[in-house]
C-alpha positions in Angstrom: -10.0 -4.8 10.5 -6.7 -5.0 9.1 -3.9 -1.9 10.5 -0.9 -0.4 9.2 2.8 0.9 11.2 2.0 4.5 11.4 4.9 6.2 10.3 8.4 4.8 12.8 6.6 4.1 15.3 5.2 0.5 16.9 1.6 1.8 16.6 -0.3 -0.4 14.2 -3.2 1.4 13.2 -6.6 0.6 11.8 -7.4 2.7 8.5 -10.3 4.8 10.5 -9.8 6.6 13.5 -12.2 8.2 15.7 -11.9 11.9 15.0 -13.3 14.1 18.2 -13.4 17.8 17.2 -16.8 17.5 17.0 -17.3 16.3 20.7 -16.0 19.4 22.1 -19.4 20.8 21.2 -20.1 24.7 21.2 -19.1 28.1 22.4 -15.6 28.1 21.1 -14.0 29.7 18.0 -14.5 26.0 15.4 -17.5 24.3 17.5 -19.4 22.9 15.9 -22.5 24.0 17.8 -24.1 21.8 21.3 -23.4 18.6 21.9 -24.7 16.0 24.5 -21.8 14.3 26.0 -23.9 10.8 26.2 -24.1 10.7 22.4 -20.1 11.4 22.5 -19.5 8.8 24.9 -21.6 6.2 23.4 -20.4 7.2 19.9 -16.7 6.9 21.1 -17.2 3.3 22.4 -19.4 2.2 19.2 -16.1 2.8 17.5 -14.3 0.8 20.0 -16.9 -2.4 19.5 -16.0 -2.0 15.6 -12.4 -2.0 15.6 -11.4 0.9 15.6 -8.1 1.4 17.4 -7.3 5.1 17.7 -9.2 8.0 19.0 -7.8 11.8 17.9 -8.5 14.4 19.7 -7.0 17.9 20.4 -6.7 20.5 23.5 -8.5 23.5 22.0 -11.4 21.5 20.8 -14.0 22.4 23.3 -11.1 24.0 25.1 -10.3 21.0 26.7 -13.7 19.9 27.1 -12.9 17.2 23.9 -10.1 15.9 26.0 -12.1 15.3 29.0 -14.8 13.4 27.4 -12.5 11.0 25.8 -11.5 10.0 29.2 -14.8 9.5 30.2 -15.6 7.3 27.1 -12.3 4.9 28.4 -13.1 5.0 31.7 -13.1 0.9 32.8 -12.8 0.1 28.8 -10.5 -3.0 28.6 -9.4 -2.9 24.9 -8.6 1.0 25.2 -7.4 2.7 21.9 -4.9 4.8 21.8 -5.2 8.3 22.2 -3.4 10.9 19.8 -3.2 14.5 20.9 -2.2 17.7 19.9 -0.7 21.5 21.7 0.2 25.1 20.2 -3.2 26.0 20.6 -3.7 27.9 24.4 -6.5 30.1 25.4 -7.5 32.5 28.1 -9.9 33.1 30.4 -11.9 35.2 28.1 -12.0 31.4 25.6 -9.6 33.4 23.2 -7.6 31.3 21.2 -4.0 32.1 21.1 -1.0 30.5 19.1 2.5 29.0 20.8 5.2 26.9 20.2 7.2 27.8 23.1 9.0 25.2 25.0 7.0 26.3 28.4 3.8 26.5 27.0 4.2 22.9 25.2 5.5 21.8 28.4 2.1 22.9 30.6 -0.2 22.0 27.3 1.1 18.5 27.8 0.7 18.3 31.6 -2.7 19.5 31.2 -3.9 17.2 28.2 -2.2 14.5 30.7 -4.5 15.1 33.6 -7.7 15.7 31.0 -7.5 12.5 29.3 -6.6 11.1 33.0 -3.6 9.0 31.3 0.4 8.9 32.2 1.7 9.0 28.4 0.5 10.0 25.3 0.2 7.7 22.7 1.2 10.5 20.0 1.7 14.2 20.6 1.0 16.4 17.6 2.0 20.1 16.9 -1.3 21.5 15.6 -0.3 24.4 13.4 3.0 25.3 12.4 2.5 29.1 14.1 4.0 31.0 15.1 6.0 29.8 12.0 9.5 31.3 13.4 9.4 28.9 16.4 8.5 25.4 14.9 12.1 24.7 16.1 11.5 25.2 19.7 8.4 23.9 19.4 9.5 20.6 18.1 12.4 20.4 20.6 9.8 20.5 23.1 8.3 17.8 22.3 11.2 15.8 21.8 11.9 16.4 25.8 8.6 15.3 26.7 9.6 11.9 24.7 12.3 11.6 26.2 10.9 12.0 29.7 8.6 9.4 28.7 5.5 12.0 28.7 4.7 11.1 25.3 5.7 8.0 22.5 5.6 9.6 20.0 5.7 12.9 18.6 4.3 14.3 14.9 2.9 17.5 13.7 -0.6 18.8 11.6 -0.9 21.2 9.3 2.7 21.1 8.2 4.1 21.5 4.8 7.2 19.6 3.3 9.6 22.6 3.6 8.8 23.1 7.7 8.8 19.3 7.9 12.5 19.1 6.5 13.7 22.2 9.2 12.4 20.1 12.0 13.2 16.6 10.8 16.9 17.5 11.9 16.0 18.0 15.3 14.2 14.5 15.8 12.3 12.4 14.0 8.8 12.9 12.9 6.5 10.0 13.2 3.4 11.6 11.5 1.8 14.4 9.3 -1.8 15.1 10.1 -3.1 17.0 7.1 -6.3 18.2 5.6 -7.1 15.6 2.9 -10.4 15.2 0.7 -11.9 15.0 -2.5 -12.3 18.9 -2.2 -8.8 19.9 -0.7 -6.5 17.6 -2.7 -4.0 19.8 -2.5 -1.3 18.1 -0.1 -0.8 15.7 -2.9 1.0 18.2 -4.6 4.8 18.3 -2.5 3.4 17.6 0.9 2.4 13.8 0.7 5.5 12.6 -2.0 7.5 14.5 1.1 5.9 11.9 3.7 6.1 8.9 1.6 9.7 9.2 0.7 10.6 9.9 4.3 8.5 7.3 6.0 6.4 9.9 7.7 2.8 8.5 8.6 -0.2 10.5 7.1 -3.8 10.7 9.6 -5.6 12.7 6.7 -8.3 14.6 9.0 -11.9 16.0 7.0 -11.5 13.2 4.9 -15.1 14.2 3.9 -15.1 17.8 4.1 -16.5 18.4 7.8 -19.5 16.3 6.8 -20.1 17.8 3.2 -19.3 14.5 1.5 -21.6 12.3 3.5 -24.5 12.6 1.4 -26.4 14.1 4.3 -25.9 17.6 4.0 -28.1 19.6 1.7 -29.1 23.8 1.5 -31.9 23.3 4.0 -29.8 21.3 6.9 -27.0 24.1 6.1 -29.4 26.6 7.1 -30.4 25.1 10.4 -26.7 24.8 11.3 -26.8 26.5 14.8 -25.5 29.8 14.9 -22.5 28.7 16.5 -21.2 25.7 14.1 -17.8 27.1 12.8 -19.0 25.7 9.3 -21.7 28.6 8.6 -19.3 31.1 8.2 -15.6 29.8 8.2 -15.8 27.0 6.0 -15.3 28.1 2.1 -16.8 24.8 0.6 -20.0 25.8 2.6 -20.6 28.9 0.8 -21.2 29.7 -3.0 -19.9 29.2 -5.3 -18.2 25.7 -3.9 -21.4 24.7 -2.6 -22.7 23.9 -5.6 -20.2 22.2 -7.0 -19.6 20.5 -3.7 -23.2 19.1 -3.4 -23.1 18.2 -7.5 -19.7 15.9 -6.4 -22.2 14.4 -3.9 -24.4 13.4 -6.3 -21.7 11.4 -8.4 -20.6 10.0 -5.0 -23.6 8.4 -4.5 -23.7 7.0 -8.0 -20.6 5.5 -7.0 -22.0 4.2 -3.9 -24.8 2.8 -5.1 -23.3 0.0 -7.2 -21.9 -1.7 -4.3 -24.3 -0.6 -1.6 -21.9 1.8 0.3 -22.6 5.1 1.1 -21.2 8.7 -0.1 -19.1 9.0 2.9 -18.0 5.1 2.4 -16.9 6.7 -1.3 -14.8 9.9 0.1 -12.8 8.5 3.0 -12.2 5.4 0.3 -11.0 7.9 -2.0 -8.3 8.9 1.1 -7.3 5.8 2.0 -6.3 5.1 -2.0 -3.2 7.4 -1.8 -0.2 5.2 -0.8 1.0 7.8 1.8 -2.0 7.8 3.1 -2.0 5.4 6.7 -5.6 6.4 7.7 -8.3 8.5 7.7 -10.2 10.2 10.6 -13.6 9.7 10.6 -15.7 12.2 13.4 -18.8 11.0 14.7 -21.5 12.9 17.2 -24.0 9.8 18.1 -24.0 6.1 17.7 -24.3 4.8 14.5 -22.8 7.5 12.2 -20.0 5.3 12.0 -22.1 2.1 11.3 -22.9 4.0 8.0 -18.6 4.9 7.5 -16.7 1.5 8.3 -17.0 -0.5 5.2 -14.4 2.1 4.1 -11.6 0.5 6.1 -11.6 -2.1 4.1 -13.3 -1.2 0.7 -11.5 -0.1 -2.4 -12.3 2.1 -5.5 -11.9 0.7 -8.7 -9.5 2.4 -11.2 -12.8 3.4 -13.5 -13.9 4.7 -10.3 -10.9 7.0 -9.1 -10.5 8.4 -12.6 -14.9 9.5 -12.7 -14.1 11.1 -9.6 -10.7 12.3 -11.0 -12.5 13.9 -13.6 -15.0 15.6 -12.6 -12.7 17.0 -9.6 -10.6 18.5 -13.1 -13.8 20.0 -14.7 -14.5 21.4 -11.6 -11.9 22.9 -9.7 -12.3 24.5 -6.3 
C-alpha cells in the first residue's frame, strides 16, 4: 500500500488508518454500545496484516478503555503501527465527561494515555476539541512541552477550524487537522481544508462514511436494533429524519457506483475522501475481523471524474 508524509512530520502514512472509537464499546456518553474485546484485538491486527500503518485512538473513548485495548492488540507485534492519540477530554468518577485545555490537565492526560497504551512516546498527540475555546493557547503550548520533553513526536489538533488553527500556529507548528469529513458533512471543504493545504497541515478525515451510514449495511430495521446505548440513536442528525432518507437514497447511488468495479459502498465513500488533495488519509473503524477486508480496495482505488460529479450532484439536489 502506497503512504503519504502526513503533514511536517517523518510519518509516512498509508491512506487508511485504523479508527478505534468503536472499540471503547459502551456505557459512556458516544459508545457505541458492547463490544467484545477479542473482536477488537483481532480486528486491530487484521489491519496490521493488510498494511495498514496507523492506528487512532482517543482517551475518552471507552474512557480509556479504547487506549488499553490498543495496547493489548500490539502486545509482541513486530511491525507495530503507530499509534495517534488525543486529550481535552477528562472525566470523573461518576463517567462525566468534562472539557480542558489546561496545561496540567494535558500534562496528566498524556502520562495516563502513556501508561494505557503501555508505550514511552506518542507517535502524534491531538487536541480533540477546540473547548474551552478561550484556552486553545495553553492548550497547544502544552503540548508543545510534552514534544519537547520527548513525550510525544508530534503534535496536531481535531475538530479545529482555520481561524483557531492560525492563533495557534504561532505558538508551534501543527503537524495535522483531524476533521469530520464525508459525503454527508462536506463542509470543511469550505475554509477549513484550503487552510491545511496551503499551510502544509496533514488532514486524517475521521467518519469518512458517516459512523457506518455509508457502508451499505445500514438500513431502518438494523437502526432500530441499535442498542440503547449506541450514541448514533439519538445524537447523530444523519440518523434521524429527514436526513435519513436522503442518507440511505445516497446509499443506493453508492452502490451503483460500486457495482461497476466490484467495490463496495464504503469502498465508494472513503474513495470519495481520499479524492480531496488535502486530504492525507482516511480513518476507517472496524469492530471484528473482516469489516476491513470489505474497505481496503479504497487505499488505492480512484473515482472517475463522471463518478465525483454523479455523486456531486445529487449531494447538490440534496442538501443536508
Amino acid at each position: 500500500m502506497q503512504t503519504r508524509r502526513l503533514g511536517n512530520s517523518d510519518l509516512h502514512v498509508t491512506p487508511i488508518g485504523f479508527g478505534a472509537w468503536a472499540i471503547g464499546g459502551g456505557g459512556w456518553a458516544f459508545g457505541w454500545g458492547g463490544q467484545d474485546d477479542a473482536h477488537s484485538v483481532a480486528a486491530i491486527r487484521e489491519a496490521i496484516d493488510l498494511g495498514i500503518n496507523w492506528i487512532d485512538t482517543a482517551a475518552v473513548y471507552g474512557l480509556g478503555h479504547s487506549e488499553e485495548v490498543v495496547a493489548k492488540a500490539l502486545d509482541g507485534v513486530a511491525n507495530r503501527p503507530f499509534v495517534f492519540t488525543k486529550c481535552a477530554r477528562v472525566w470523573d468518577e461518576n463517567r462525566q465527561i468534562g472539557k480542558s485545555l489546561k496545561a496540567e490537565s494535558i500534562r496528566r492526560e498524556c502520562e495516563a494515555s502513556l501508561r494505557r497504551l503501555k508505550v514511552d512516546v506518542i507517535d502524534l498527540y491531538q487536541i480533540h476539541w477546540p473547548e474551552p475555546p478561550e484556552d486553545i493557547e495553553e492548550g497547544w503550548q502544552a503540548v508543545q512541552a510534552l514534544k519537547a520533553e520527548g513525550k510525544i513526536r508530534w503534535a496536531g489538533v481535531s475538530n479545529f477550524d482555520a481561524a483557531q488553527m492560525e492563533r495557534i500556529a504561532k505558538l508551534g507548528p501543527i503537524t495535522s487537522l483531524q476533521p469530520p469529513y464525508s459525503m454527508v458533512r462536506p463542509e470543511v471543504e469550505e475554509s477549513i481544508l484550503p487552510y491545511c493545504l496551503a499551510n502544509g497541515i496533514g488532514v486524517i478525515a475521521y467518519s469518512p462514511m458517516a459512523s457506518g451510514l455509508l457502508t451499505g449495511a445500514m438500513t431502518r430495521e438494523r437502526l432500530a436494533a441499535l442498542p440503547a446505548d449506541d450514541w448514533r440513536r439519538e445524537k447523530n442528525r444523519h440518523y434521524q429524519e429527514p436526513l435519513l432518507t436522503r442518507n440511505l437514497n445516497l446509499v443506493e447511488l453508492l452502490k451503483d457506483v460500486g457495482g461497476r468495479h466490484g467495490r463496495s459502498p464504503g469502498e465508494v465513500a472513503v474513495a470519495w475522501v481520499l479524492r480531496h488533495p488535502a486530504v492525507t488519509g482516511a480513518i476507517v473503524g472496524a469492530r471484528r475481523p473482516g469489516q476491513l477486508r470489505e474497505l481496503i480496495g479504497a487505499a488505492d482505488w480512484r473515482l472517475t471524474h463522471d463518478e465525483v460529479a454523479g455523486i456531486d450532484g445529487f449531494l447538490a439536489a440534496n442538501p443536508g
